[in-house]
C-alpha positions as CSV (number, residue, x, y, z in Angstrom):
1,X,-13.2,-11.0,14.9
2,X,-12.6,-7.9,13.7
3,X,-15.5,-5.8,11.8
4,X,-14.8,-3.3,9.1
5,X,-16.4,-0.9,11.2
6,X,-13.8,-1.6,14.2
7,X,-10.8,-1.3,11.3
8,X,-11.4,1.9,9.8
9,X,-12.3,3.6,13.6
10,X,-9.2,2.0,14.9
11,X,-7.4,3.0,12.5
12,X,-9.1,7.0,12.4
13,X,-8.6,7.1,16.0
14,X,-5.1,6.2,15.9
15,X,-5.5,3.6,18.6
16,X,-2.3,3.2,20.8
17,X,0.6,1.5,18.9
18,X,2.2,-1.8,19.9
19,X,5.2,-3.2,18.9
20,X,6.7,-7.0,17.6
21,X,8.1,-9.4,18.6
22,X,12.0,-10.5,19.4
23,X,11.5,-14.6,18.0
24,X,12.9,-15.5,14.9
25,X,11.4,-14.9,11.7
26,X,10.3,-18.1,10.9
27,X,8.9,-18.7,14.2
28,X,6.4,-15.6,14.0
29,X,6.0,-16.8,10.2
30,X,4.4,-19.8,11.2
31,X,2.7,-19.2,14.1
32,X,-1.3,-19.5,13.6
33,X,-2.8,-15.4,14.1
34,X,-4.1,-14.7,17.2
35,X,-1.9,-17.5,19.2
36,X,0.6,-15.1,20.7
37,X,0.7,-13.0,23.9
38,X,-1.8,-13.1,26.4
39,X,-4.2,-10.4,25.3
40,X,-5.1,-13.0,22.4
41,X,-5.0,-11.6,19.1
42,X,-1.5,-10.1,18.3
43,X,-1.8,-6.2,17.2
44,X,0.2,-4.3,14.3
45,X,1.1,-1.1,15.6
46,X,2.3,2.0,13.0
47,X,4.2,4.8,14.0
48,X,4.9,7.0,11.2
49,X,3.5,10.5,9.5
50,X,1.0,11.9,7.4
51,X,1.5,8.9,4.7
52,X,0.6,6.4,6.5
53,X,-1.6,8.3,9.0
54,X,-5.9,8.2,9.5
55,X,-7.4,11.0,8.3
56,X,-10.3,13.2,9.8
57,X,-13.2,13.9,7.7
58,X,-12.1,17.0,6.2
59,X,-9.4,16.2,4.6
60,X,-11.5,13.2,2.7
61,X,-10.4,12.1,0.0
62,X,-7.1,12.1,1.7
63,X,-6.1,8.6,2.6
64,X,-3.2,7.1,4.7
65,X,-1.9,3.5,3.5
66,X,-2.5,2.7,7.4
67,X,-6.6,3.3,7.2
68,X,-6.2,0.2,4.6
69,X,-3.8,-1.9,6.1
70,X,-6.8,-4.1,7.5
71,X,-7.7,-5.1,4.8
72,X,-5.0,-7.1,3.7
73,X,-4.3,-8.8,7.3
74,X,-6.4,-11.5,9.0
75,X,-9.1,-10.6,11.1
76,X,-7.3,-11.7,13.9
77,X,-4.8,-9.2,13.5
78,X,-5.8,-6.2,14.7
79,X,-4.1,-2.5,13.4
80,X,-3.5,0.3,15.9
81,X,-2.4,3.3,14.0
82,X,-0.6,5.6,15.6
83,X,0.8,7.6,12.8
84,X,0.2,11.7,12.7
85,X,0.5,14.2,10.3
86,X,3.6,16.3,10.0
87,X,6.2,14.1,12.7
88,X,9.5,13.0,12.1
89,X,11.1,10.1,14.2
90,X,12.2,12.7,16.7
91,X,8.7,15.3,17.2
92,X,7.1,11.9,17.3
93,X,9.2,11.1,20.4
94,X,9.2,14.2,22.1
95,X,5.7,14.7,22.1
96,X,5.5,11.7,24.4
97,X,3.7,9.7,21.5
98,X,5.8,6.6,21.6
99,X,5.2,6.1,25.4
100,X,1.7,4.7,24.9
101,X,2.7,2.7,22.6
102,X,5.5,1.0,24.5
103,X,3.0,0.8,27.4
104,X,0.6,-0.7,25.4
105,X,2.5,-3.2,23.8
106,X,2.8,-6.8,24.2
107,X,4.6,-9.9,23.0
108,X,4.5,-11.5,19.8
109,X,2.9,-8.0,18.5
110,X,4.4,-6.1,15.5
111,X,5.7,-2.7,15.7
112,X,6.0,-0.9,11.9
113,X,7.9,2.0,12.1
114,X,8.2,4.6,8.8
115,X,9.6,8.4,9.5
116,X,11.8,9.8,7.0
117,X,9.4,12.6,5.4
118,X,9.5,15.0,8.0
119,X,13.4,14.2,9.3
120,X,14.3,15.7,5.9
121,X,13.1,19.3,7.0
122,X,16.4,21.1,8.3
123,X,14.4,24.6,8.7
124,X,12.8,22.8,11.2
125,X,14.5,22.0,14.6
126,X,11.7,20.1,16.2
127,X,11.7,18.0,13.4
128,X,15.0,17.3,11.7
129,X,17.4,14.7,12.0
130,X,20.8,13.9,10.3
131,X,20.6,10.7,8.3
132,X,23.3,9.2,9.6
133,X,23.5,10.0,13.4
134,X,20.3,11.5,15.1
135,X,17.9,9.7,12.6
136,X,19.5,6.3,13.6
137,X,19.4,6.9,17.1
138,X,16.2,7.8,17.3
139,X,15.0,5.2,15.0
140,X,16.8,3.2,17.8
141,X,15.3,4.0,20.5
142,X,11.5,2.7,18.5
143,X,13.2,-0.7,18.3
144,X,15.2,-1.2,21.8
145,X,11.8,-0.5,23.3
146,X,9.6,-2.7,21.4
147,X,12.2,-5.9,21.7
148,X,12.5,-4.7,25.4
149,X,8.6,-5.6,25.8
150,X,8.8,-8.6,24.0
151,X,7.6,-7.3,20.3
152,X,8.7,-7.2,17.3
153,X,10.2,-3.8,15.2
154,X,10.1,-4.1,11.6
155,X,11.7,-0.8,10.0
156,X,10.5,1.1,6.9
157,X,11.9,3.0,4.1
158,X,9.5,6.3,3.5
159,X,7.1,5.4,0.9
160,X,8.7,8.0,-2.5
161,X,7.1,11.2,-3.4
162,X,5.9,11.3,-6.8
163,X,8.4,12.6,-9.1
164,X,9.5,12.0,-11.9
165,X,12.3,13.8,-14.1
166,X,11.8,15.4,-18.0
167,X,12.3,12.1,-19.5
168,X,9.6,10.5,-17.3
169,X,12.1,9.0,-15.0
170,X,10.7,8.1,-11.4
171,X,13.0,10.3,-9.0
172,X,13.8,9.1,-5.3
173,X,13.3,12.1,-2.7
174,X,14.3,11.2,0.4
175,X,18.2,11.3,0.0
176,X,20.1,9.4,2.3
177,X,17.1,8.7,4.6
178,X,16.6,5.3,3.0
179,X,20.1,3.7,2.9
180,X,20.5,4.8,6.7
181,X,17.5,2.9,8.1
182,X,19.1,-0.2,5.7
183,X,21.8,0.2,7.4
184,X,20.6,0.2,11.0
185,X,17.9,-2.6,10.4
186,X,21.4,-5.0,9.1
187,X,23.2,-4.0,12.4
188,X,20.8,-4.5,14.6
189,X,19.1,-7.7,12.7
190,X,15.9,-5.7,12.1
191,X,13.6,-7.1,9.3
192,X,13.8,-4.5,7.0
193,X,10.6,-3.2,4.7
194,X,12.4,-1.4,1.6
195,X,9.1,0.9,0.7
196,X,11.2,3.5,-0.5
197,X,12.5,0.9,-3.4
198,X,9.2,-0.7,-3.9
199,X,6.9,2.3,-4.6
200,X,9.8,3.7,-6.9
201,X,9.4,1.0,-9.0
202,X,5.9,1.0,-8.8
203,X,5.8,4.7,-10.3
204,X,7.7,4.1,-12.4
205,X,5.5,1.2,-13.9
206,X,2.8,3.5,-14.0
207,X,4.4,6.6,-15.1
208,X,3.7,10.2,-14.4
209,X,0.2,10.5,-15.6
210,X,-1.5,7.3,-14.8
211,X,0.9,7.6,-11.4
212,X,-1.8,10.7,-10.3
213,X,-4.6,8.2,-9.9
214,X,-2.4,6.9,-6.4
215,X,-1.9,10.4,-5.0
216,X,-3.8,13.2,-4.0
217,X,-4.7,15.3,-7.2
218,X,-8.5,16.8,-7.4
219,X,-9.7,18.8,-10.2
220,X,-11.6,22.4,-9.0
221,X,-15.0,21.4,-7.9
222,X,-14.3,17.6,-7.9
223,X,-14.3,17.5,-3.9
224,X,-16.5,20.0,-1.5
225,X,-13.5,19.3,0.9
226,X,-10.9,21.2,-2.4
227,X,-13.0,23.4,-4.0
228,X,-9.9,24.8,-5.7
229,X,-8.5,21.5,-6.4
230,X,-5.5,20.1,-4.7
231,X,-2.1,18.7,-6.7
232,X,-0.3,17.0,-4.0
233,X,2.7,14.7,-5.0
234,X,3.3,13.0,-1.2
235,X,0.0,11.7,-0.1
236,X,-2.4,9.2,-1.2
237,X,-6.0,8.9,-2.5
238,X,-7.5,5.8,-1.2
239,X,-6.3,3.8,-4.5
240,X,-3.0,5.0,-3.9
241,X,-3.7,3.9,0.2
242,X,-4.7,0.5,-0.7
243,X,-1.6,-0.1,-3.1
244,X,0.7,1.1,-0.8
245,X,-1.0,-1.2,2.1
246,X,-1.2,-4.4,-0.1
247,X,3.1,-3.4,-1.1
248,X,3.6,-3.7,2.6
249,X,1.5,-6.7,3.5
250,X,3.3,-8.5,0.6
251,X,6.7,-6.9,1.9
252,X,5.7,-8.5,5.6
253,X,5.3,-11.9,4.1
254,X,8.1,-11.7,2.0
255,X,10.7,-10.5,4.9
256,X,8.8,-14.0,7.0
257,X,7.6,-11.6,9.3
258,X,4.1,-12.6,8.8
259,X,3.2,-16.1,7.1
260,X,0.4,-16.8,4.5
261,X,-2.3,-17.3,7.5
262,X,-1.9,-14.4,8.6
263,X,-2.7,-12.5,5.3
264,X,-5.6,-12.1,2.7
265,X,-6.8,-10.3,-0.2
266,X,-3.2,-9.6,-1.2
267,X,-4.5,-10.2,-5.3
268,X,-8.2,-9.0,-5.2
269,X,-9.1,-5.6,-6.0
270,X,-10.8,-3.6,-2.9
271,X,-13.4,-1.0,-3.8
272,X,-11.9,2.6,-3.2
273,X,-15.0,3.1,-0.9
């Protein structure tokens, strides 16, 4: 069992990742949590960037949707959140980050992957990565080495920016980013988690004021940690962590990665604390 003490320091600590697993949807749907591999409890790994990344105390309240992702999953799932601030699908390679996670994966475990933020920065040559060629193949090479180990990949659209146009239109930001990791998840038969799509519309339900409450915005003087207040359109509070969390849990269970057992909580309200 897992305590919510464990959850939020596995998740802050950004525990090694592991990946999921290669059976069939349904299979994995139905299977009771906790029954697969021989570690016991199967683990959801995320690799991803500052969105869905723990946060240090510091940067409180600064929240990633990973730190909440617990909360929504069975206790016999466990999270191990490997996702860092600032990496794109190829930094978080080269820096030898996805090694640990491929060592410490096993089978029947899930592997979430979400870059897309940080790919989009061509200044950058550590970072950035064509839509259509090096994003892909490095996206790639995250699910050839989870289904090599026996796990499952699942692959994310980025979570959208908070934007919204003069006639209080929600605006995508990622460009082509989205429709290319749709595209490799239908060749390669990789469930696909379209969070791009589903936070859109979400914004949009909320429009651009009441859409604040999700993200990072602090008045002056409202947090020690922003003494000057902080507007920030990409990155969550915890409300905004926890809706983005539930989004995917529900996504997981609707793509029949995960079944009904192996969620909870997906309609009760969590306490921002």
């Amino acid at each position: 069992m897992i305590s919510r003490r464990r959850a939020l320091a596995a998740t802050a600590a950004a525990l090694p990742l592991a990946a999921a697993g290669v059976p069939p949807a349904a299979a994995l749907a139905q299977e009771p949590p906790g029954s697969r591999g021989p570690h016991g409890a199967r683990t959801v790994f995320v690799a991803g960037d500052s969105t869905a990344a723990g946060k240090s105390v510091p940067a409180a309240p600064e929240t990633g949707w990973g730190m909440a992702l617990p909360f929504f999953l069975h206790e016999r799932l466990e999270v191990a959140n490997h996702a860092v601030n600032g990496r794109s699908s190829k930094s978080f390679i080269d820096e030898g980050r996805l090694a640990p996670i491929l060592a410490a994966i096993r089978p029947g475990d899930l592997l979430l992957v979400q870059f897309g933020h940080n790919d989009q920065k061509r200044a950058d040559p550590a970072r950035f990565t064509e839509p259509w060629t090096s994003y892909q193949e490095h996206l790639l090479r995250y699910v050839t080495g989870a289904r090599a180990r026996g796990a499952r990949p699942v692959l994310l659209t980025s979570v959208e920016r908070r934007r919204f146009d003069a006639a209080g239109t929600a605006v995508a930001t990622h460009g082509a980013y989205p429709a290319a990791v749709r595209a490799l998840a239908a060749e390669h038969g990789v469930p696909l988690l379209d969070m791009a799509a589903l936070s859109l519309a979400r914004w949009q339900e909320l429009g651009p004021e009441p859409s604040k409450e999700y993200f990072h915005w602090l008045a002056p003087g409202e947090s020690p940690n922003y003494p000057d207040g902080v507007s920030d359109n990409t990155h969550f509070c915890p409300r905004g962590a926890i809706e983005v969390a539930r989004m995917t849990v529900r996504a997981l269970r609707s793509e029949q990665v995960l079944g009904a057992h192996a969620t909870r909580r997906l309609s009760a309200h969590i306490p921002e604390t």
